[in-house]
C-alpha positions as protocol buffer text, in pm:
chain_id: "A"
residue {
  index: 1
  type: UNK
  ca { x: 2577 y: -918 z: -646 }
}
residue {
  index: 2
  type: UNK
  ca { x: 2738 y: -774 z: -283 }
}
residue {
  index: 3
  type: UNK
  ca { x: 2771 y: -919 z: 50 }
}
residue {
  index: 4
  type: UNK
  ca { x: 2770 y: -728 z: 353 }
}
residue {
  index: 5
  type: UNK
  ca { x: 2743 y: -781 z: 688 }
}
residue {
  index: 6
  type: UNK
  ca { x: 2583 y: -559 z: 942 }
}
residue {
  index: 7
  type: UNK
  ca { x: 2674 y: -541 z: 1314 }
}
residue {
  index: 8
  type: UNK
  ca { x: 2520 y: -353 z: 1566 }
}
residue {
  index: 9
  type: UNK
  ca { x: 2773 y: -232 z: 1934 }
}
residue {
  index: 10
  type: UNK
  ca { x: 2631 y: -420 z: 2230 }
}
residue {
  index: 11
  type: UNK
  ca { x: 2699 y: -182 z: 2465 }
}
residue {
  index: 12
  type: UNK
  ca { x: 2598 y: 166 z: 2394 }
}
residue {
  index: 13
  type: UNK
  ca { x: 2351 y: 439 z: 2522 }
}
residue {
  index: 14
  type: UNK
  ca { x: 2237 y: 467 z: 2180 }
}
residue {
  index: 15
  type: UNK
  ca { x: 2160 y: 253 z: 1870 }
}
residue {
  index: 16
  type: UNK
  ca { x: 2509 y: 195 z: 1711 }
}
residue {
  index: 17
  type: UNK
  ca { x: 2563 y: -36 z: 1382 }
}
residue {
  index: 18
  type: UNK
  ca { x: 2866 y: -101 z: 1139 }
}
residue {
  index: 19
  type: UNK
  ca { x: 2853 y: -229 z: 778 }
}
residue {
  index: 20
  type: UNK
  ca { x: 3112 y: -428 z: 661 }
}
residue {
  index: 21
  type: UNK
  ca { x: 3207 y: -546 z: 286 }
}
residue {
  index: 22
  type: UNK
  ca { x: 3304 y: -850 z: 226 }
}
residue {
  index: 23
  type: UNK
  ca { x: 3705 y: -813 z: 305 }
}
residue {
  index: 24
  type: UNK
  ca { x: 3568 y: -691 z: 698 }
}
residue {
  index: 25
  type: UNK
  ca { x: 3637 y: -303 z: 637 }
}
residue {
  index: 26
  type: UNK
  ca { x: 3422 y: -95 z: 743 }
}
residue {
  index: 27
  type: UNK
  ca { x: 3255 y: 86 z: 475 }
}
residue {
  index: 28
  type: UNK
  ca { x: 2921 y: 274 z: 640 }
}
residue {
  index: 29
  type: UNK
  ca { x: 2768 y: 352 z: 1034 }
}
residue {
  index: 30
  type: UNK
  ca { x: 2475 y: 468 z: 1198 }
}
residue {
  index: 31
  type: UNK
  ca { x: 2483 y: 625 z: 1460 }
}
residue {
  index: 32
  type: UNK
  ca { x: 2114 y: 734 z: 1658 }
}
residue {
  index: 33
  type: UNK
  ca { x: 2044 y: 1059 z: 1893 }
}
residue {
  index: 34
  type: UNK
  ca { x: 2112 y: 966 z: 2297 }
}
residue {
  index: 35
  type: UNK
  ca { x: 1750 y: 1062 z: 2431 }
}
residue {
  index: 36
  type: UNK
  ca { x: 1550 y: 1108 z: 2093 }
}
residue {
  index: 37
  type: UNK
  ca { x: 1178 y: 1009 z: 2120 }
}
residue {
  index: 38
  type: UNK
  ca { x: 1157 y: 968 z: 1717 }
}
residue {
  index: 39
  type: UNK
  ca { x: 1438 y: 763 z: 1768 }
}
residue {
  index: 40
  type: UNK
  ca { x: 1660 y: 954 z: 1513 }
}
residue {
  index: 41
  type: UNK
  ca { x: 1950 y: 796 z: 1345 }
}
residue {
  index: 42
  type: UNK
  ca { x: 2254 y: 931 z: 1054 }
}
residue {
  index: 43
  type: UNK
  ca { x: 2378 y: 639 z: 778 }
}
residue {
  index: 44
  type: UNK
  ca { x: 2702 y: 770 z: 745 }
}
residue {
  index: 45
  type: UNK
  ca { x: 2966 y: 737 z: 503 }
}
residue {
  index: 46
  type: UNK
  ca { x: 3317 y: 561 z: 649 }
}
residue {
  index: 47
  type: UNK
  ca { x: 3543 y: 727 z: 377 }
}
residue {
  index: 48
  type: UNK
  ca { x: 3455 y: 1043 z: 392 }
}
residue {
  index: 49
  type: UNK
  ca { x: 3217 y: 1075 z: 702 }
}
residue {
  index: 50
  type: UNK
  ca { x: 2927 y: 1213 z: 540 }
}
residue {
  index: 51
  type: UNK
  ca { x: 2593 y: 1176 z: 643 }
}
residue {
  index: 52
  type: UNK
  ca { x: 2396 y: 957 z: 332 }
}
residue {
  index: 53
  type: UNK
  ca { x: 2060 y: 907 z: 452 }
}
residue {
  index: 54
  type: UNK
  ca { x: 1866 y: 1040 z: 819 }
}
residue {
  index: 55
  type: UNK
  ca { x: 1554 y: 854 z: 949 }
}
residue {
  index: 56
  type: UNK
  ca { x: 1356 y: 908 z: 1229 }
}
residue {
  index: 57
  type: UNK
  ca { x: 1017 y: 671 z: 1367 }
}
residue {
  index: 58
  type: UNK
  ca { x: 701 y: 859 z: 1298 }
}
residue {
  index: 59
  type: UNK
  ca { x: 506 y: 910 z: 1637 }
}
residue {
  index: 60
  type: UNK
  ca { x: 184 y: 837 z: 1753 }
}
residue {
  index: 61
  type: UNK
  ca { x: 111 y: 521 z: 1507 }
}
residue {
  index: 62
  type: UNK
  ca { x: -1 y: 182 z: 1625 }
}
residue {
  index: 63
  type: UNK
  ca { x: 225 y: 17 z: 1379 }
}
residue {
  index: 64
  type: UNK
  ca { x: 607 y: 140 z: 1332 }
}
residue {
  index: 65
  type: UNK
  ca { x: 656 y: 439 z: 1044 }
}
residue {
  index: 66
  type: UNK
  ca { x: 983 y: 586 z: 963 }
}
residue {
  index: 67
  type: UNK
  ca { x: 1046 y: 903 z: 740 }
}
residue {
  index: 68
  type: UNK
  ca { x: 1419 y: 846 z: 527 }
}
residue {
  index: 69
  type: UNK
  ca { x: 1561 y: 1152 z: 458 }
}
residue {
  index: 70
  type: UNK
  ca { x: 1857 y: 1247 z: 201 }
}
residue {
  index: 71
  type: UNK
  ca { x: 2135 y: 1447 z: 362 }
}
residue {
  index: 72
  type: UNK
  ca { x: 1949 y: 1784 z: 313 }
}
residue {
  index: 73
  type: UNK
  ca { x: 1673 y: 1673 z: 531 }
}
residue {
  index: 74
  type: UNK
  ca { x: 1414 y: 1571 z: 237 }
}
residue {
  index: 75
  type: UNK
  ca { x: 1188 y: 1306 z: 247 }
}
residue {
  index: 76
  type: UNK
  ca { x: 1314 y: 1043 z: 3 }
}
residue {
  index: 77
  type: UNK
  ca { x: 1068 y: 737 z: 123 }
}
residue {
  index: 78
  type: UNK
  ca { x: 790 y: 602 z: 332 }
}
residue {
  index: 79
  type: UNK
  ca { x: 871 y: 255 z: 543 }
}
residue {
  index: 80
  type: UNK
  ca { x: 527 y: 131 z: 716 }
}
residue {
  index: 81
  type: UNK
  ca { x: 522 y: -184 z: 894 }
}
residue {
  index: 82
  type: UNK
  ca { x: 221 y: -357 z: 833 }
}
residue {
  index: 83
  type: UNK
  ca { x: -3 y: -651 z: 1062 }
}
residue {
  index: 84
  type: UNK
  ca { x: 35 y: -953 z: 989 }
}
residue {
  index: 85
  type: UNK
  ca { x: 36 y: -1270 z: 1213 }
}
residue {
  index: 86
  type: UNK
  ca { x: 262 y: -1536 z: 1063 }
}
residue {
  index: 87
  type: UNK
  ca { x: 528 y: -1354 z: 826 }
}
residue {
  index: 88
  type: UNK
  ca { x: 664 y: -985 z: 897 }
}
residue {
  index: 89
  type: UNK
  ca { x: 596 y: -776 z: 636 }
}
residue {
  index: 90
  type: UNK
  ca { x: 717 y: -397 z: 579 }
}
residue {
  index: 91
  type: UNK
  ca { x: 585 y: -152 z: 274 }
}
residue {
  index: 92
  type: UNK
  ca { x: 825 y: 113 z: 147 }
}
residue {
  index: 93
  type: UNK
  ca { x: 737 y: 368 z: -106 }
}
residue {
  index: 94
  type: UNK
  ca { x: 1005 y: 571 z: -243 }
}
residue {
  index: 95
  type: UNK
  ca { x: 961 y: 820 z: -470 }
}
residue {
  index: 96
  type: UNK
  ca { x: 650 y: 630 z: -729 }
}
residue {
  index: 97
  type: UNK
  ca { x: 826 y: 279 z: -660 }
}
residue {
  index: 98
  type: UNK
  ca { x: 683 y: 61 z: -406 }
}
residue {
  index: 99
  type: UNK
  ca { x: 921 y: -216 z: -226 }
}
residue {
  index: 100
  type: UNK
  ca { x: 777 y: -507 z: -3 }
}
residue {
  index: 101
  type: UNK
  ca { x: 1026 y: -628 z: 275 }
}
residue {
  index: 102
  type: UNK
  ca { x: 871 y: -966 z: 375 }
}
residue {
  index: 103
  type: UNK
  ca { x: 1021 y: -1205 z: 623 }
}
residue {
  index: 104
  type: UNK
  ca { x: 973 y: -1562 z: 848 }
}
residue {
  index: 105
  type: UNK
  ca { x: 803 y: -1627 z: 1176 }
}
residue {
  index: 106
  type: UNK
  ca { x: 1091 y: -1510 z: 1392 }
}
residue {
  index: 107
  type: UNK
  ca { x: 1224 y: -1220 z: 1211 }
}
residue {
  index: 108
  type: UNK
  ca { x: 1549 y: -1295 z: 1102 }
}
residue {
  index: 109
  type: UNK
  ca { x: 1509 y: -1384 z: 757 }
}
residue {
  index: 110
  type: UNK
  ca { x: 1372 y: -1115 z: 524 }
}
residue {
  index: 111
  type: UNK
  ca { x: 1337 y: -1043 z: 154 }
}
residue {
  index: 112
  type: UNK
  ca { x: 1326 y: -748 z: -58 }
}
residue {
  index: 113
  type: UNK
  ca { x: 1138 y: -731 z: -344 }
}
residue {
  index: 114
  type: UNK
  ca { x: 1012 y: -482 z: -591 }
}
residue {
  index: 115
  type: UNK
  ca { x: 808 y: -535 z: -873 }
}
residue {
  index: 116
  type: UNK
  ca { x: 780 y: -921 z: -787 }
}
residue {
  index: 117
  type: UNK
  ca { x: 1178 y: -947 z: -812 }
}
residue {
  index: 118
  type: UNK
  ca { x: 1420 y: -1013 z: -515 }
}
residue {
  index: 119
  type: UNK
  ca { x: 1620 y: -733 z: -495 }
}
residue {
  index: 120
  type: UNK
  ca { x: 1774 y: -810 z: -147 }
}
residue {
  index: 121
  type: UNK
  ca { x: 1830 y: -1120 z: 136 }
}
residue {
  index: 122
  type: UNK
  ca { x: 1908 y: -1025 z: 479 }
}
residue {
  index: 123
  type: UNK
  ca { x: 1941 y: -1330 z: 705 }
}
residue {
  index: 124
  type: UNK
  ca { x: 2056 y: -1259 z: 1063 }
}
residue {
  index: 125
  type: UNK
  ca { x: 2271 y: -1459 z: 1299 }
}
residue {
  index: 126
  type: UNK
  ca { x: 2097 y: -1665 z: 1549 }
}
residue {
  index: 127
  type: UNK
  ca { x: 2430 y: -1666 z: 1754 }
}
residue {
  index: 128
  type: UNK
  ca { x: 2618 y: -1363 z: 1797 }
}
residue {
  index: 129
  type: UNK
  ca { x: 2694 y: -1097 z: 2085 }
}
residue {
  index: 130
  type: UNK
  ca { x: 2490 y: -835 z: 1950 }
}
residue {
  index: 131
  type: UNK
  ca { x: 2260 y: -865 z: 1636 }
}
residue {
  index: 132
  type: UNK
  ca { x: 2476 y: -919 z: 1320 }
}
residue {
  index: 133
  type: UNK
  ca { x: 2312 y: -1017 z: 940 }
}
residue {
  index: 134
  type: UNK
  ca { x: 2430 y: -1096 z: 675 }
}
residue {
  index: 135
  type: UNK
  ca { x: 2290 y: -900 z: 376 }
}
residue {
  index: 136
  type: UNK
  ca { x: 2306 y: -1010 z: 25 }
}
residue {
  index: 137
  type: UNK
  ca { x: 2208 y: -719 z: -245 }
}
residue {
  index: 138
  type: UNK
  ca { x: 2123 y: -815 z: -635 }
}
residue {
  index: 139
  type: UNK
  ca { x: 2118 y: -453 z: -703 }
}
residue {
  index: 140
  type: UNK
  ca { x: 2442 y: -259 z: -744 }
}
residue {
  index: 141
  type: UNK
  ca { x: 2321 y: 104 z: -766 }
}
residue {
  index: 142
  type: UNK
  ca { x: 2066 y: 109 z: -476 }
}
residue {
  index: 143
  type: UNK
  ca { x: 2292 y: -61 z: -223 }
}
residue {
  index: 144
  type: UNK
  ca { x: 2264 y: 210 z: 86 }
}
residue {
  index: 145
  type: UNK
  ca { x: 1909 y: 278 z: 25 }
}
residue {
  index: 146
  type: UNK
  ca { x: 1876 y: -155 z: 70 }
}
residue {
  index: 147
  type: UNK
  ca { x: 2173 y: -85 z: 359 }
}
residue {
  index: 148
  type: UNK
  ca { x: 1909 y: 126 z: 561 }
}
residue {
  index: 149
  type: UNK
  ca { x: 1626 y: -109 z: 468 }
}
residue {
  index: 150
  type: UNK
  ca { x: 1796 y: -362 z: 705 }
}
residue {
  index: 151
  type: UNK
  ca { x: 1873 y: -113 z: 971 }
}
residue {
  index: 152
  type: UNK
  ca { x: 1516 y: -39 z: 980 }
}
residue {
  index: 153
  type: UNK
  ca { x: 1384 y: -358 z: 1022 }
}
residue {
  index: 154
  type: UNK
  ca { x: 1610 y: -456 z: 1331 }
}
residue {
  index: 155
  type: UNK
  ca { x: 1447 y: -100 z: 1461 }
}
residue {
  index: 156
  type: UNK
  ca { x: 1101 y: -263 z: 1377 }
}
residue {
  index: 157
  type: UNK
  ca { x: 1140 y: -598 z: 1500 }
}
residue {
  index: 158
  type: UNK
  ca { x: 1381 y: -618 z: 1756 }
}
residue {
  index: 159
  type: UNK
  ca { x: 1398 y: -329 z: 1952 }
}
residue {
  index: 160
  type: UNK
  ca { x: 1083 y: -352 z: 2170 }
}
residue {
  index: 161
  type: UNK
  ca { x: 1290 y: -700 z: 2235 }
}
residue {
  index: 162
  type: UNK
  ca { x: 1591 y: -453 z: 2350 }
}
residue {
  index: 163
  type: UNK
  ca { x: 1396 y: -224 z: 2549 }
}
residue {
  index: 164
  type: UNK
  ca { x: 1199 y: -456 z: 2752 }
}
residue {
  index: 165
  type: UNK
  ca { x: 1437 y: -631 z: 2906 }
}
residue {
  index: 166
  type: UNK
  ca { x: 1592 y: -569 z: 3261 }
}
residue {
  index: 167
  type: UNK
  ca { x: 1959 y: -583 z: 3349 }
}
């Protein structure tokens, strides 16, 4: 089991997050596209700064879609959010395996699971200058792929929040 902690730069033209292991170093960053209308973003590798994982929103869909890509631009997995009134709930399918990222009311508790096991928590800070979460992974040898899970769902859920507001 890993902690991590996601935060995500306040003020910035663009979407810009840091993951952080559990001694506060900075171990991976996304960084998005200035003016991109699929809202394009890079998970990128601190030690080396490599480029794990692109993702981009899917247009023209009622509900929000993103395409994850590996580093040589190939379509690794699906993420759909789906309706639902009370709790959240995301699908992912990557490549045969389907994940289900399921979370409260408010969005800032979330769960992943796969095959009826909890493979990930993500639980974000109700007080914090910018949005922070802590993330909790079960898994050792998916940990980016759950990494970008949690950097999608703050793209899902909370930044129509972002984008409505006036300054």
């Amino acid at each position: 089991m890993k902690h991590f902690y996601l935060k995500q730069k306040v003020f910035s033209f663009t979407d810009r997050y840091k993951i952080f292991d559990e001694n506060q170093n900075v171990v991976y960053y996304v960084k998005s596209k200035v003016f991109s209308i699929h809202n394009k973003m890079k998970f990128i590798d601190q030690k080396n700064d490599s480029v794990l994982y692109h993702f981009k929103r899917r247009l023209f869909r009622i509900m929000p879609c993103y395409e994850l890509q590996d580093a040589d631009m190939n379509v690794l997995a699906i993420v759909k959010r789906k309706f639902s009134l009370l709790r959240p709930k995301v699908f992912v399918e990557k490549e045969g395996k389907n994940f289900m990222i399921e979370g409260n009311y408010f969005a800032h508790s979330f769960q992943v699971m796969s095959d009826g096991q909890e493979v990930a928590s993500v639980t974000k800070k109700w007080l914090s200058w910018g949005d922070s979460y802590q993330i909790t992974i079960f898994e050792d040898q998916n940990e980016t792929f759950y990494l970008v899970m949690v950097i999608l769902i703050d793209s899902m859920f909370h930044d129509n929040k972002k984008k409505n507001r006036s300054f």
